[in-house]
N, C-alpha and C positions, 0 to 999 in steps of 0.2 A: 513408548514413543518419546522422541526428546521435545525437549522446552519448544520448538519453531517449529513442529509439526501440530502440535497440542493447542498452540497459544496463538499464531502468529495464522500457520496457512491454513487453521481450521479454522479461518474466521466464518460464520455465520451467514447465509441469506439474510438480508433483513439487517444485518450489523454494520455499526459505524465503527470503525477504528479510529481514534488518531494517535499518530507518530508524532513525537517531542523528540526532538534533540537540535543542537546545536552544529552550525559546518561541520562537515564529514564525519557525522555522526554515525552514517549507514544509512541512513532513514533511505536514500535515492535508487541507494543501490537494494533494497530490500523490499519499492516499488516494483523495481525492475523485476524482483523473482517471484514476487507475487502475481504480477501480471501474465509473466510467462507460465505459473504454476495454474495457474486460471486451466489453459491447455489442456493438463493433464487427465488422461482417459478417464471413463469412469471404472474402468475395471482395476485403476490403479487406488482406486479412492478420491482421482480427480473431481472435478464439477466439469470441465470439459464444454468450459461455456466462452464468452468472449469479454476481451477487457481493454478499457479504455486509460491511458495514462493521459492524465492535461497536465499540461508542462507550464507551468507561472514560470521558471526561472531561466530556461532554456539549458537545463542542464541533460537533458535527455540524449545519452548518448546510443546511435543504434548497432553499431558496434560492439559494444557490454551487451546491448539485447541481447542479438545474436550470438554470442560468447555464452550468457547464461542457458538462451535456449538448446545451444547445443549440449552445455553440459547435462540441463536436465533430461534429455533426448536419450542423451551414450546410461545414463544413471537407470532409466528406463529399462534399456536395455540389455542392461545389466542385471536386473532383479527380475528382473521376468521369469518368472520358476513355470507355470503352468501354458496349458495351449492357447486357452482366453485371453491371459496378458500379452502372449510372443504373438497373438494375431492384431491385437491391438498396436501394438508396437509396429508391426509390419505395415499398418495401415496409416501409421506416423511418420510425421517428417519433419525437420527443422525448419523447413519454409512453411508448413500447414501451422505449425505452432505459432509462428511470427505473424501469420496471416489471421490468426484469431486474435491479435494483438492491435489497438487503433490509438495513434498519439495524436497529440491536438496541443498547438500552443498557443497560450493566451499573454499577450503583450499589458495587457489594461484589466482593471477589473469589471468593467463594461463587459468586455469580450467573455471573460469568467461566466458573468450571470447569466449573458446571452446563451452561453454555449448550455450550461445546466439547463435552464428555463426549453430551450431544442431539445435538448434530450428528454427534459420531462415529459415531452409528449409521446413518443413511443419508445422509450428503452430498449436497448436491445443487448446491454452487456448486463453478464454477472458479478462484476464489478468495476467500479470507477476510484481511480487514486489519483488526487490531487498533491502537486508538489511542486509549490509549499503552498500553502491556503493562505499562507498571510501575506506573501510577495506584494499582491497589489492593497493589502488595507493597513498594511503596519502605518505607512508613510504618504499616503497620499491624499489624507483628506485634513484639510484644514477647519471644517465641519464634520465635529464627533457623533451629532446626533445622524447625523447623514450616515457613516460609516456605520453606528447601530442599527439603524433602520435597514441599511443592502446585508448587513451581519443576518440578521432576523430572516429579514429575506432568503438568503442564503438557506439559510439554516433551516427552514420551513420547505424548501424545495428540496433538498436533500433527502430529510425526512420521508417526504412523500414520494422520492424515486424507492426507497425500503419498503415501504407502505405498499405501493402503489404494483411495483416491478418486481422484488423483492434482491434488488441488487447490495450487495455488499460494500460497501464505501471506506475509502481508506485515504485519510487528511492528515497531511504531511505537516507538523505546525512549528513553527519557532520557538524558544522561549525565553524565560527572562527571570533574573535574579529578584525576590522579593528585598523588604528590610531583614527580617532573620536568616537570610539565605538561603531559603525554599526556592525551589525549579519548577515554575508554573506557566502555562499554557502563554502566549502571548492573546493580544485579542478581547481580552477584557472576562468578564466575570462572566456574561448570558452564553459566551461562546462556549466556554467550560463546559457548559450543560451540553452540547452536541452529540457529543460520544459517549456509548453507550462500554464503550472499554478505551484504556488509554496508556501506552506503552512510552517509556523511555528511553533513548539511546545514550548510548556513550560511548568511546576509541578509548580503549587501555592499551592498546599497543599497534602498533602500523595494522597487523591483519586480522586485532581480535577486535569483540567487542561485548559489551554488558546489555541486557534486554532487561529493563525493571516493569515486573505489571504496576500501576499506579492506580490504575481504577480497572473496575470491572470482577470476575470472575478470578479466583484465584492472586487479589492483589496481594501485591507484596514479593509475590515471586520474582525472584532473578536469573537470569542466567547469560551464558557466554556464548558468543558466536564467532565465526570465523565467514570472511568476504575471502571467496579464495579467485582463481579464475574461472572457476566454472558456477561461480555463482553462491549464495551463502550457505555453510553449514557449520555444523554441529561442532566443535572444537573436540570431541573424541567422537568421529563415525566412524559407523561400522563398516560402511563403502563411500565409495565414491561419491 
């Protein structure tokens, strides 16, 4: 299987991811496929469960949604060798996909907490991705220890949606140049600890892109992707 089936959409029940990179790094757009891949049947190897994207940036377009869901749909479709999958597939639709899909935009980081702390009461997605988890704390408090203390917060209620639901979490994060020129988390040091695996982006070229593991399982590994229109893949696939 390649690097993004292995690494990226077999994340875990129970796992935290966070995404590093810098503007248009992918990180948004590989929200987007993640969320949509949530959908996929179980006869595909899907989870086939529901997902939530909260949008700090308003950069949520539904248009790309739709765009990806189709392509993952036609891709479906495509590969469906036996009678189990082409019934599955039959039983699919790029509106059912979309409709297992729930966005929510948070303006403040009040709204942020509030929305998690809702949800922690009865979960109902398989996963949740935030994008970007730093939007509302990089810049808005002029009170550090305050910012640490909703950080912790944060960070303790999350835990317990894995714990608790056993939903998969995926934290879009900014980052920031040390003194020797290490690429480290934005957020401060207690945040670091959150994730339980921790991926890097990078643009090498207008439609590629480099995926570095940093932490977790298999770090150190790298590889390349391609954002195409139908959503991301593998820079040598085998289909569509």
């Amino acid at each position: 299987k390649q690097w993004y089936q292995r690494r990226v959409r077999g994340i875990s029940p129970g796992e935290v991811m966070e995404v590093l990179g810098e503007p248009n790094s992918g990180a948004s757009q590989l929200c987007l496929q993640l969320a949509v891949d949530c959908s996929i049947p179980l006869e595909f190897g899907g989870r086939n469960c529901r997902a939530l994207i909260i949008d700090c940036n308003g950069d949520v377009c539904e248009t790309r949604l739709k765009q990806i869901a189709r392509g993952a749909f036609n891709h479906l479709s495509l590969v469906a060798r036996n009678e189990v999958e082409k019934k599955a597939v039959s039983e699919l639709s790029v509106d059912k996909m979309l409709g297992m899909i729930d966005t929510a935009r948070c303006t403040d980081y009040t709204q942020l907490l509030a929305l998690i702390h809702s949800i922690s009461r009865d979960c109902q997605y398989g996963m949740i991705l935030i994008d970007t988890v730093a939007t509302h704390f990089r810049h808005e408090f002029d009170d550090m220890r305050q910012r640490t203390n909703l950080l912790a917060s944060l960070t303790n209620q999350l835990h317990g949606l894995c714990m608790r639901f056993g939903a998969s979490l995926v934290l879009v994060n900014q980052v920031r140049m040390t003194g020797d020129g290490s690429v480290v988390p934005c957020l401060g040091e207690s945040w670091s600890h959150t994730a339980h695996r921790r991926v890097l982006l990078s643009k090498i070229s207008p439609d590629t892109y480099t995926a570095n593991v940093m932490k977790g399982e298999k770090s150190g590994e790298t590889a390349k992707f391609r954002v195409s229109s139908r959503g991301i893949r593998d820079c040598n696939p085998v289909t569509v």
